[in-house]
C-alpha positions in Angstrom: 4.1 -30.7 -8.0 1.9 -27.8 -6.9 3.2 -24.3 -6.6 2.8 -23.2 -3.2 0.8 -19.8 -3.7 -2.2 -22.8 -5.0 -3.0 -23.0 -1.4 -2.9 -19.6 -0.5 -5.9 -17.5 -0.5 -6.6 -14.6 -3.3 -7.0 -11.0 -1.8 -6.8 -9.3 -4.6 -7.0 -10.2 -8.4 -6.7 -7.7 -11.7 -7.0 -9.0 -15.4 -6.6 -6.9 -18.6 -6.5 -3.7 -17.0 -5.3 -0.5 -19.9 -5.8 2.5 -19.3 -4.4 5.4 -22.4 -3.8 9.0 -22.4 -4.6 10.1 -25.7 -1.8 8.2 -27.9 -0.2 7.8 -24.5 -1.0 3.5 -23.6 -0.3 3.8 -19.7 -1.5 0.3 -18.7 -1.7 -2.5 -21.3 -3.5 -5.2 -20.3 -2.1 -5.5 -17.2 -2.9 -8.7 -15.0 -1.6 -8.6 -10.7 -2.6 -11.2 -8.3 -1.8 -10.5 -4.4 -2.3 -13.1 -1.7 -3.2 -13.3 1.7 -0.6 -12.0 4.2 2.0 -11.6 1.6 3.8 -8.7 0.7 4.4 -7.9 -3.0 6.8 -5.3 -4.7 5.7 -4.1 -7.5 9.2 -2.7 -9.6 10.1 -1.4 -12.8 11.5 1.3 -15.2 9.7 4.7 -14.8 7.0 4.9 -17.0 6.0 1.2 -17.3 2.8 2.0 -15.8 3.5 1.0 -11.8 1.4 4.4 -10.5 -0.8 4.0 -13.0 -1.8 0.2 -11.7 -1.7 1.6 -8.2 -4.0 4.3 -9.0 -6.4 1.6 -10.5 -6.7 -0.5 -7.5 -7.4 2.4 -5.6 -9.6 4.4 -6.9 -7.6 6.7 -7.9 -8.7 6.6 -11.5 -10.9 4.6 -13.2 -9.3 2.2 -15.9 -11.1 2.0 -20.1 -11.2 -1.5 -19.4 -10.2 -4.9 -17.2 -11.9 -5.9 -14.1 -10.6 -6.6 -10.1 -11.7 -8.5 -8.1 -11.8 -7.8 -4.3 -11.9 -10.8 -2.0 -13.5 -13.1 -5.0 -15.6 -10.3 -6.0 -16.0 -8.2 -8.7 -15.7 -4.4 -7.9 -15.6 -1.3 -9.7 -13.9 1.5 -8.1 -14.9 5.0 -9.0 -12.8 7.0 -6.5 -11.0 6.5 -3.6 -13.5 6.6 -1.0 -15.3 3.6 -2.7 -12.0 1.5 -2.2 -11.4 2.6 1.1 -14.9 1.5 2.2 -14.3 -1.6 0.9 -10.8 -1.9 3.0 -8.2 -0.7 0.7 -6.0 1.8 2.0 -3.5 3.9 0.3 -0.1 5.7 1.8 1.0 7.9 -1.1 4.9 9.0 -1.7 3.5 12.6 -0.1 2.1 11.3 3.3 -1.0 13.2 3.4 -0.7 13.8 6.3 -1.9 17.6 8.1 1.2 18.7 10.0 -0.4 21.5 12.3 -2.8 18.5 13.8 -1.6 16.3 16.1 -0.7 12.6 15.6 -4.7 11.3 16.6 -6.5 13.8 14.4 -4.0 12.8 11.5 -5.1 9.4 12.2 -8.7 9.8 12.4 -8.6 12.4 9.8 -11.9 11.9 8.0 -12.6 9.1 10.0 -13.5 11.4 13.1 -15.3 9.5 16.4 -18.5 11.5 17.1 -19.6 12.2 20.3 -22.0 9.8 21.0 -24.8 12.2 22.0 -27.3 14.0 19.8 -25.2 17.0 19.8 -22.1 15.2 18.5 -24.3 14.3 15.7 -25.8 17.8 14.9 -22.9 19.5 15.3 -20.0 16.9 14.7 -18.6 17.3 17.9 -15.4 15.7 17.8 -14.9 12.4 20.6 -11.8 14.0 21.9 -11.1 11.4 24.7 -11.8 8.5 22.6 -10.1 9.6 19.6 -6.7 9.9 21.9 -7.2 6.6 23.4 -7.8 4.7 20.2 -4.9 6.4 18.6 -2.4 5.6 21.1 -3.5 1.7 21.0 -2.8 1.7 17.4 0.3 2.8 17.7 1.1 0.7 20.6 0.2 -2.2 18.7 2.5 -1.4 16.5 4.9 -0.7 18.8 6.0 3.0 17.5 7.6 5.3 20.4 5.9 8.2 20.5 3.9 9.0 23.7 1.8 11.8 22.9 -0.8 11.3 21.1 -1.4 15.2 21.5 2.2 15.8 19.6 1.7 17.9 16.5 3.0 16.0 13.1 5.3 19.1 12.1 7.3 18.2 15.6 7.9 14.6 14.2 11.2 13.6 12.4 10.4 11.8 8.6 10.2 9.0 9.4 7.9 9.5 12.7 5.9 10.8 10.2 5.7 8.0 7.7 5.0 5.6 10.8 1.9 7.6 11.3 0.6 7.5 7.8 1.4 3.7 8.0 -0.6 3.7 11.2 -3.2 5.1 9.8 -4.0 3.0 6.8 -3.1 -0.2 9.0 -5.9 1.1 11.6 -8.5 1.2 8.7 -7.5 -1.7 6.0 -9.5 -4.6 6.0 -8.1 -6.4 2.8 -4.8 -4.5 2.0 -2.5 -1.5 2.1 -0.9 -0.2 -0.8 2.1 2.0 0.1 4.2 4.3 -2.9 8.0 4.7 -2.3 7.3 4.1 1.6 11.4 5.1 2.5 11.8 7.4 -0.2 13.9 10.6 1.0 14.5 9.0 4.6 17.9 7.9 6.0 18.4 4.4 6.8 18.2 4.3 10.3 14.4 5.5 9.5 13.8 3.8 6.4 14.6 0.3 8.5 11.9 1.9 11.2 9.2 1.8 7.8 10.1 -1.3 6.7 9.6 -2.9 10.5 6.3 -1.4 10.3 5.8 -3.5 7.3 6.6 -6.6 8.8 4.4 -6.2 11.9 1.5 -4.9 9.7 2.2 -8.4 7.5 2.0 -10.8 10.8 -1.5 -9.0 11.4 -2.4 -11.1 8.5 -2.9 -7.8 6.1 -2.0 -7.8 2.7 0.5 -5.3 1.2 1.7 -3.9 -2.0 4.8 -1.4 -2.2 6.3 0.6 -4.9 9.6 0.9 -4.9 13.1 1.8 -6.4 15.2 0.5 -4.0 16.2 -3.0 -4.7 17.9 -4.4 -1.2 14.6 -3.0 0.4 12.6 -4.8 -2.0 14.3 -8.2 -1.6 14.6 -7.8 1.9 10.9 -7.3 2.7 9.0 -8.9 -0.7 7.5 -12.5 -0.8 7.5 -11.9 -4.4 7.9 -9.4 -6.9 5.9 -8.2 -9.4 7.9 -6.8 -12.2 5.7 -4.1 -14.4 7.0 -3.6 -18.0 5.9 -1.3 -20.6 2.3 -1.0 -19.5 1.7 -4.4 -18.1 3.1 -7.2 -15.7 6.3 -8.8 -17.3 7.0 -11.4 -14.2 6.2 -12.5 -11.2 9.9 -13.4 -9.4 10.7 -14.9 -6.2 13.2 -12.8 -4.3 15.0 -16.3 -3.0 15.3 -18.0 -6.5 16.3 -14.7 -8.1 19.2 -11.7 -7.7 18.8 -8.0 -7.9 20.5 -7.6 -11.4 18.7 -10.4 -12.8 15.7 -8.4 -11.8 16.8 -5.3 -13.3 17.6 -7.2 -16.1 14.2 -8.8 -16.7 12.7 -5.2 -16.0 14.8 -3.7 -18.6 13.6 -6.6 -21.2 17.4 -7.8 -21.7 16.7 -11.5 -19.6 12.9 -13.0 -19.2 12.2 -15.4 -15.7 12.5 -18.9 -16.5 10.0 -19.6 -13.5 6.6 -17.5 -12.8 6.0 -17.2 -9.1 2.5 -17.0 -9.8 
């Protein structure tokens, strides 16, 4: 009988990625397949390598060997403009986000709409109007509450402001969203405001991977998870066929997966 992930299309695809630090081996041959409109965890012990593998599909840094594939194609990431152009988007454990701007320059930060004159591209003249407008339908379609688009990000609560880094990457990615520690130091009424975000960014029909360290989250949210072990990818588990201590278990090399969910 076929697996059910055999009919499901690749987004992403990494083989044999290591990447050392001296006599330091960060990533060991590491292998991580994400689907189409799935959301994977990726889990494991700190220092098995899970920000390092993150890092490498992003740009971040640039493995000593291994290739990805983007889409079915072979790509080679330099730094994290390169990925981003290519509709990878990254919302890091620190936001990134400016807190003196308000919520639509955060979003279109970088990214800035030119006025569509020659002046506006002489002198990058900002497209005020349409960068408010474009903002406040993004996060509409995400259905976040906040009805100022003007509304500086330092006036937001934490988890306001995660919604807006979220916002941001889902505006942009064409392929996938790769968020680190999305609900880390925010309270559960706002961490289950994060995780909603994650859901209505998966029934867009994006892809996402998230880094995480807490375990209901990840089997409330994951369609499978990736478990990372001492540099490379120990097992690929199904949150329904699996518990939260076998996970650990399997992450701490005391239990193996008797199925892949491949």
């Amino acid at each position: 009988m076929k697996h059910a992930s055999m009919n499901k299309k690749v987004i992403l695809e990494a083989k044999g990625l290591t990447k050392t630090y001296g006599h330091v081996t960060a990533l060991n041959k590491a292998d991580i397949k994400l689907y189409k409109g799935e959301i994977l965890a990726i889990i494991g012990d700190n220092g098995a390598g899970k920000s390092t593998l993150i890092k490498a599909l992003s740009g971040a840094l640039v493995p000593d060997s291994g290739v990805i594939f983007l889409d079915g194609k072979k790509v080679h990431f330099k730094n994290p403009s390169q990925a981003r152009a290519r509709g990878i988007e990254t919302v890091y454990q620190d936001l990134a986000v400016a807190p003196a701007l308000n919520i639509a320059d955060n979003l279109f930060l970088g990214r800035e709409i030119l006025r569509p004159n020659f002046l506006g591209k002489i002198f990058r003249l900002r497209h005020t109007a349409a960068m408010l407008h474009q903002a406040k339908q993004h996060m509409e379609e995400l259905k976040i509450g906040i009805q100022s688009m003007r509304q500086e990000v330092s006036t937001l609560s934490g988890g306001q402001r995660q919604a807006v880094a979220v916002c941001r990457s889902a505006a942009f990615a064409r392929h996938l969203i790769i968020m680190d520690e999305p609900t880390a130091a925010l309270g559960v009424k706002e961490s289950s405001l994060v995780l909603e975000l994650i859901r209505k960014i998966k029934s867009r029909g994006l892809s996402i991977i998230v880094i995480s360290h807490n375990m209901p989250q990840v089997f409330a949210i994951a369609d499978r998870i990736h478990i990372q072990r001492l540099g490379q990818r120990e097992a690929v588990i199904n949150p329904k066929h699996y518990s939260m201590s076998d996970a650990v278990a399997i992450m701490t090399g005391s239990k193996k997966a008797h199925t892949q969910a491949a």
